[in-house]
N, C-alpha and C positions, 0 to 999 in steps of 0.2 A: 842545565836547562831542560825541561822537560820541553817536549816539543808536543806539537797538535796529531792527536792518532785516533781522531774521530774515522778520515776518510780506511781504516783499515777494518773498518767493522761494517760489514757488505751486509744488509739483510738486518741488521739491528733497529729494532721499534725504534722510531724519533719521539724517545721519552727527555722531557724539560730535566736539566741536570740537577742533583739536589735540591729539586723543588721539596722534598719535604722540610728539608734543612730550613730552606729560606723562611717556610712556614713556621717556624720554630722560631725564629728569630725575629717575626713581627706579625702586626696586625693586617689582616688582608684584607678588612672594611673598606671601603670608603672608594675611593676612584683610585686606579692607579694607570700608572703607564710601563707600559710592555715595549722598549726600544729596540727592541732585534724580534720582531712576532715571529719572523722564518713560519712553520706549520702550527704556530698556535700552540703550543703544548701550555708554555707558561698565562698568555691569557687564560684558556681553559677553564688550568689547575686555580688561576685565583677567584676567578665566576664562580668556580665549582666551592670554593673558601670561604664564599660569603660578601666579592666586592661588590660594590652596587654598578661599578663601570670600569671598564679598561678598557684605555686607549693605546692601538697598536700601531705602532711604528715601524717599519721598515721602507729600506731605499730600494729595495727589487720589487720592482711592478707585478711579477708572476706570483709572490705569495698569497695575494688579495686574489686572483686568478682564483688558487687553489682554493682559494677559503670560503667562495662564494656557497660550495658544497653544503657549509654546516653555521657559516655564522651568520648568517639572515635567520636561524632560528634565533638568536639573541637579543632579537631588535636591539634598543638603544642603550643596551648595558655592555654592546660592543661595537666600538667607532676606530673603523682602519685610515692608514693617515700615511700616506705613501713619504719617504721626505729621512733623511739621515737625523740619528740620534742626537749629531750634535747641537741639532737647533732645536730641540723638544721642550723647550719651553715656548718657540715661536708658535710650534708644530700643535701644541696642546692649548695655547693661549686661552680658547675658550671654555674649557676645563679647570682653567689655576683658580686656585692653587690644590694641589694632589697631595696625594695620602699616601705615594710611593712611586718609585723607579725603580723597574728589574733590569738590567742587560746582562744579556749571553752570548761575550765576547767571541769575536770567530767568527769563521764560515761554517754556515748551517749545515748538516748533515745532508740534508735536502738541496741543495746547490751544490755538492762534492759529488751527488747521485746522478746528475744530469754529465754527461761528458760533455754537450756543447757550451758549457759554461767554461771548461776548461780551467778548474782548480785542481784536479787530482790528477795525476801521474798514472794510477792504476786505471785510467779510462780514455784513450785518447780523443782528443778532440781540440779543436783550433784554440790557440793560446790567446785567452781572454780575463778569466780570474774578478771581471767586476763584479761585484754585488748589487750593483743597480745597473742603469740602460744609459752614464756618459760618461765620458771623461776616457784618458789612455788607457789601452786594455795591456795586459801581457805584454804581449806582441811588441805593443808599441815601446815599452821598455826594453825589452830583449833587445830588438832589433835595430834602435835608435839611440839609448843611451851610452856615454862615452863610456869606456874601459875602468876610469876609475871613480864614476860614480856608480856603476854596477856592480864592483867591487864594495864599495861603502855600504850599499844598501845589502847586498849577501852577509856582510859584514855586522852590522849595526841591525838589521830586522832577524837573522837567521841564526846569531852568533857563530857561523861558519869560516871555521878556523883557513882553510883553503880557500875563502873568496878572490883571490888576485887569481890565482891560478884558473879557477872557474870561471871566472870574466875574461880574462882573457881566450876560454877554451870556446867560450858563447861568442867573442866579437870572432872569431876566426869560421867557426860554421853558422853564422850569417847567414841567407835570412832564415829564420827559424820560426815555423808557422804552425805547428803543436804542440801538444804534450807529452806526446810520445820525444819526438825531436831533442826537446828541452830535457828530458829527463836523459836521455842516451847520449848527450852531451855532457850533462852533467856526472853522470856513473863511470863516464870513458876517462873524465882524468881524477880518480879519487880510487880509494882503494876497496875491494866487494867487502861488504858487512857479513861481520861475524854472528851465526845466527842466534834469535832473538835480539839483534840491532835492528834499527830502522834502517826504511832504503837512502841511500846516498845523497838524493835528491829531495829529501825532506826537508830541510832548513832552506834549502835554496827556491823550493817553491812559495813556502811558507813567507821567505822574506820579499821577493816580488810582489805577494799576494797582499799582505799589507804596504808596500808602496802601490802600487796600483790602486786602493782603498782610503790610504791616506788610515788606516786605520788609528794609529795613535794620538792624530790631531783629531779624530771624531772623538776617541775613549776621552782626552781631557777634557773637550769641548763640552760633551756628556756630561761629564759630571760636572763641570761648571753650571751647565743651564741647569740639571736636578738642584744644585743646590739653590738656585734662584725661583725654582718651581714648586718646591716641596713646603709644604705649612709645617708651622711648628710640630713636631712628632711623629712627621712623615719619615718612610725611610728610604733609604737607598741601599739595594743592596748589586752587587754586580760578579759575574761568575767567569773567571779567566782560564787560559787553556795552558797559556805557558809563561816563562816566570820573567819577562820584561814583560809583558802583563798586568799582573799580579803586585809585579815592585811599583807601578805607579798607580796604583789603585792604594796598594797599602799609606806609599808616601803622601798621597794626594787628601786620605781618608787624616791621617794621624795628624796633615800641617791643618785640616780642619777642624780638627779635635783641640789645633793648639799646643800641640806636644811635638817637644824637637827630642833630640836625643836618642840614645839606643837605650833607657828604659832596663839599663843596670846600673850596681854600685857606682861604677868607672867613671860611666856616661847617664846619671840619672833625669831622667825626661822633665823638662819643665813647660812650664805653661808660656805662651805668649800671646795673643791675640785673644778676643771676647772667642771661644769655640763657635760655630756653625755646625759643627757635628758631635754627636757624644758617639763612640766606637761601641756597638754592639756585638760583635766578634772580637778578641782580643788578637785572638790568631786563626789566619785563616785556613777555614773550615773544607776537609777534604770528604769523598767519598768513604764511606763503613762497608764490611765487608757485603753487608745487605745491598747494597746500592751498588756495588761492582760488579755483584751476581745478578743482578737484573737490567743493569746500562752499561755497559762495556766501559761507552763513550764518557763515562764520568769519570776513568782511572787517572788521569791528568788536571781534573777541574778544582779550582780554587772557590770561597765564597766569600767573601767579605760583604759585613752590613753594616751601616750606619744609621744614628735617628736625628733629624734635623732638630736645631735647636732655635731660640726665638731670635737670635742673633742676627743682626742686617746678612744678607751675602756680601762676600767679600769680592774686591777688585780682581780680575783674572791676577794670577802670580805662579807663575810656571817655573819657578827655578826651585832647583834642589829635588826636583818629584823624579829623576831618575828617567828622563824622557829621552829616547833614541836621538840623536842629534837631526837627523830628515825627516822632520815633522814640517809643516805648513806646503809651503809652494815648491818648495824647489825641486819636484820632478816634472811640473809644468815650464820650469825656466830651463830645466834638461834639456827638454823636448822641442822647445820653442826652437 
């Protein structure tokens, strides 16, 4: 699994990740919507492409803060829209239907920067990790969840092979109210990285940080409403950090194209359902050596595209897409 190594690149431009790629891969006309805005890079780069409008999405209130600086020179060919990705068809309703959907899965570079946000390990600061302003922070996981559902989630969001051990190492130095804390818990029972490994503590923040976010239930949710949003030949394209990511984007993309199978001799891919999607990337499209030397942040990034087809949208169907088993509520029923 490749894991997220955005927050090790201290001082690096917050350049949109293979936005040229994406450009490559479809038409940037028309309206589109930008479900993770974070600093704007990706609206920007598609203004600057030729759309007539995009509309930015994000659930943290302080981005549109920041943005106020430069996008009031845009007037009405850019509309910020505070509110999670996964309701972007609610979110955009008087915009539909759209000519595209970007998301750039993860925590923004720009939120790993602030240490009061409390995602990153390399910055202490009070254990929090949300990317908007409600719901349980960090904290409230750390400190409150039982032994063996905080095992599941290190488990199932971080693929960390030591999760029991680690949960239990967190329910024993209880309460734990940083980042600093969290991390020195976590590195005390695992073994020191060999160098060029990541720190100890990487998987384990990373998989808090999507329960806390609910992140997996927004990414399907996402592209369920894109597919109800997008007009015939709109595209969808979506940019993942690490590879449970990645595998339900790929899965989610190819059960809309209508193809089962592994798309060899053995196992050759067949059609079922009218497609909703035709697959624009076959296989997903990484960083070129030009684009490593100029974004660090992109060494990990995936790109998958797709073009909507005139096909009705289909009934939400989440099975088989490879989806973490702690997706929806249940770290609210943890917690309760």
């Amino acid at each position: 699994m490749a894991v997220e190594v955005r927050d090790q690149d201290q001082g690096a431009p917050h350049l949109p990740v293979l936005i040229d790629d994406i450009l490559k891969h479809v038409d940037p006309s028309g309206t589109w919507l930008d479900g993770t805005f974070g600093a704007g890079g990706y609206s920007r780069a598609f203004l600057d492409a030729g759309a007539q409008r995009v509309i930015g999405v994000d659930r943290d209130p302080m981005v549109f803060e920041m943005a106020q600086a430069w996008a009031g020179d845009l007037g009405d060919r850019l509309a910020l829209v505070q509110g999670k990705f996964g309701d972007l068809d609610q979110l955009a309703a008087d915009f539909l239907p759209l000519d595209g959907v970007v998301l750039d899965l993860g925590v923004s570079s720009m939120q790993l920067d602030q240490a009061e946000r409390g995602f990153s390990f390399l910055r202490d600061g009070p254990l929090d990790m949300r990317m908007g302003d409600d719901g349980p922070s960090a904290a409230d996981v750390v400190n409150n969840a039982g032994e063996a559902f905080l095992a599941d989630i290190l488990f199932q969001y971080g693929e960390e092979r030591a999760s029991r051990r680690i949960a239990k190492a967190i329910i024993s130095a209880r309460p734990i109210a940083t980042t600093a804390k969290l991390a020195e818990t976590i590195q005390a029972c695992l073994p020191k990285p060999k160098p060029g490994q990541s720190n100890p503590a990487t998987r384990s923040f990373q998989a808090i940080r999507i329960a806390v976010n609910d992140e997996f239930g927004q990414l399907i949710k996402g592209m369920e409403a894109a597919e109800r949003a997008l007009k015939p030949g709109g595209y969808l394209a979506v940019v993942t950090f690490h590879s449970l990511e990645d595998r339900v984007v790929k899965k989610f993309m190819q059960s809309r194209a209508g193809r089962t199978g592994g798309g060899s001799r053995y196992a050759p891919e067949t059609v079922t359902q009218a497609p909703t999607f035709e697959l624009k990337t076959r296989k997903a499209v990484v960083a070129d050596a030009q684009e490593l030397a100029r974004n660090p942040r992109s060494r990990s990034a995936k790109l998958r595209v797709a073009q909507r087809t005139d096909a009705p949208a289909r009934s939400p169907d989440r099975t088989g897409l490879g989806l973490p088993k702690l997706v929806g509520t249940e770290l609210g029923k943890e917690l309760s």
